[in-house]
C-alpha positions as CSV (number, residue, x, y, z in Angstrom):
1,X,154.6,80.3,78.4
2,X,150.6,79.3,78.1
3,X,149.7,75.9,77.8
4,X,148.2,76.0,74.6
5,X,144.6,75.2,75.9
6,X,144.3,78.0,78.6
7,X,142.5,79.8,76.5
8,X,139.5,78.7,74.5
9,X,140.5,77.4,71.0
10,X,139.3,80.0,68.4
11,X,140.2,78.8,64.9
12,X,139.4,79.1,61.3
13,X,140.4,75.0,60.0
14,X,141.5,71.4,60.9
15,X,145.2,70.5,61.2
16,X,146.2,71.3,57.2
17,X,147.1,74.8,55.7
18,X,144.5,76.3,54.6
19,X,144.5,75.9,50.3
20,X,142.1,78.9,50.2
21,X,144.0,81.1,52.6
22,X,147.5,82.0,52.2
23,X,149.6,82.8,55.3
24,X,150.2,86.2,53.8
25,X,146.7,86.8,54.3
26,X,146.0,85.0,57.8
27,X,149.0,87.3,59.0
28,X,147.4,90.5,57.5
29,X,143.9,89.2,59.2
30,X,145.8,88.7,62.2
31,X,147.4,92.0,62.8
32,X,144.3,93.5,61.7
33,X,142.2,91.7,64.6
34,X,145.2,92.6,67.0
35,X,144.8,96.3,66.4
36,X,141.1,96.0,68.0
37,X,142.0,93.7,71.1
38,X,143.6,96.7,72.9
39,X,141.1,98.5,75.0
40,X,141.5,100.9,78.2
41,X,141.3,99.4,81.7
42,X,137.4,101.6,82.2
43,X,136.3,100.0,79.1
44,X,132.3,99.1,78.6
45,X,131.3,95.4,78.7
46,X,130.5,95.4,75.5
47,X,133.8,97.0,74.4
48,X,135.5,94.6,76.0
49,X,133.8,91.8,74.3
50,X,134.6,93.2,71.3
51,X,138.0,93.2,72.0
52,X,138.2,89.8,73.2
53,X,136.3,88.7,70.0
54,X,138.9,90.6,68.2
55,X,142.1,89.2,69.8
56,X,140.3,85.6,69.3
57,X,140.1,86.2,65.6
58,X,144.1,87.7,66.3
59,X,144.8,84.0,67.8
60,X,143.2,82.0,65.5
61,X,145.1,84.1,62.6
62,X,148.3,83.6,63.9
63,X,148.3,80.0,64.4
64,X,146.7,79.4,61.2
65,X,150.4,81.3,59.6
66,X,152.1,78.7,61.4
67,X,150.0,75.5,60.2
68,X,152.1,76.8,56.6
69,X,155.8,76.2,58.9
70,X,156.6,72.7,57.7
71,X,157.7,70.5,60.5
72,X,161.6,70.3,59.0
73,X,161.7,73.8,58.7
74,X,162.1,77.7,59.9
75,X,159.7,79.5,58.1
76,X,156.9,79.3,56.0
77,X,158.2,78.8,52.5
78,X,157.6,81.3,49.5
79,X,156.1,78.7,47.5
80,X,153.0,78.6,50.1
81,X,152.2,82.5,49.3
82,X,149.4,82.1,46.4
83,X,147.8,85.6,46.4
84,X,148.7,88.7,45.1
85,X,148.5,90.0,48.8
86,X,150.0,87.1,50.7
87,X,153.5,87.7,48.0
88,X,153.5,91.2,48.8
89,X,153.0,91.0,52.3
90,X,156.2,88.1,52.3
91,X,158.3,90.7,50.1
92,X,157.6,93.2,52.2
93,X,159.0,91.5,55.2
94,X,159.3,87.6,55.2
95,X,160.9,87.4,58.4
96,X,157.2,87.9,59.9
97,X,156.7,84.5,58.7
98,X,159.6,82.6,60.6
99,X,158.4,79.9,63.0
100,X,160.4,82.0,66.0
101,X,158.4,85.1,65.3
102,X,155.1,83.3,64.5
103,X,155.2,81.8,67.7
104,X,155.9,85.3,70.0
105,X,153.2,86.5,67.8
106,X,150.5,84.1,69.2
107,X,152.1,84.1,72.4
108,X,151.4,87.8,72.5
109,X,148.2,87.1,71.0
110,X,147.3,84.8,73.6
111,X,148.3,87.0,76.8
112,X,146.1,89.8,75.3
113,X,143.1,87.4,75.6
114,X,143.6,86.0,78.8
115,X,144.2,90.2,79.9
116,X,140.8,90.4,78.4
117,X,138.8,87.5,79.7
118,X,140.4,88.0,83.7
């Protein structure tokens, strides 16, 4: 595993959850970022930046899910899911929001920025 600061720290807020945000919708903004990191090997520079801009915003995403983990538990709790989007992205599958997955998730998000920045 990364150290976590061998990659430049993107992020969206300080230390809290966010009380705008809900981790329904940082995990939707998340996968929607990773989904533009991927790029072939011959890519343009500037296709390439835009990739690594895009798995930054993946990165910062992800870890801003697991700021809503708190430190006693598993998983981010329903209670923290406040918008219409962020409950029906938990219904539709709440194990996304486990501290286990949330963690591969930015671990895969940060190996797809360091592929991008080498």
């Amino acid at each position: 595993m990364l150290a976590p600061d061998a990659v430049p720290p993107p992020a969206y807020g300080g230390p809290e959850p966010s009380r705008i945000i809900d981790p329904g919708e940082f995990l939707a903004m998340s996968e929607r970022a990773a989904r533009h990191a991927t790029v072939p090997a011959d890519a343009s520079g500037p296709r390439r930046d835009d990739a690594r801009t895009a798995a930054s915003d993946a990165l910062a995403a992800a870890e801003e899910v697991l700021k809503f983990v708190p430190p006693d538990a598993s998983a981010v709790p329903a209670s923290a899911f406040t918008s219409e989007t962020g409950r029906a992205r938990y219904a539709a599958e709440p194990a996304a929001f486990t501290r286990e997955r949330l963690q591969e998730r930015i671990e895969a998000c940060r190996q797809a920025l360091l592929a991008l920045t080498a």
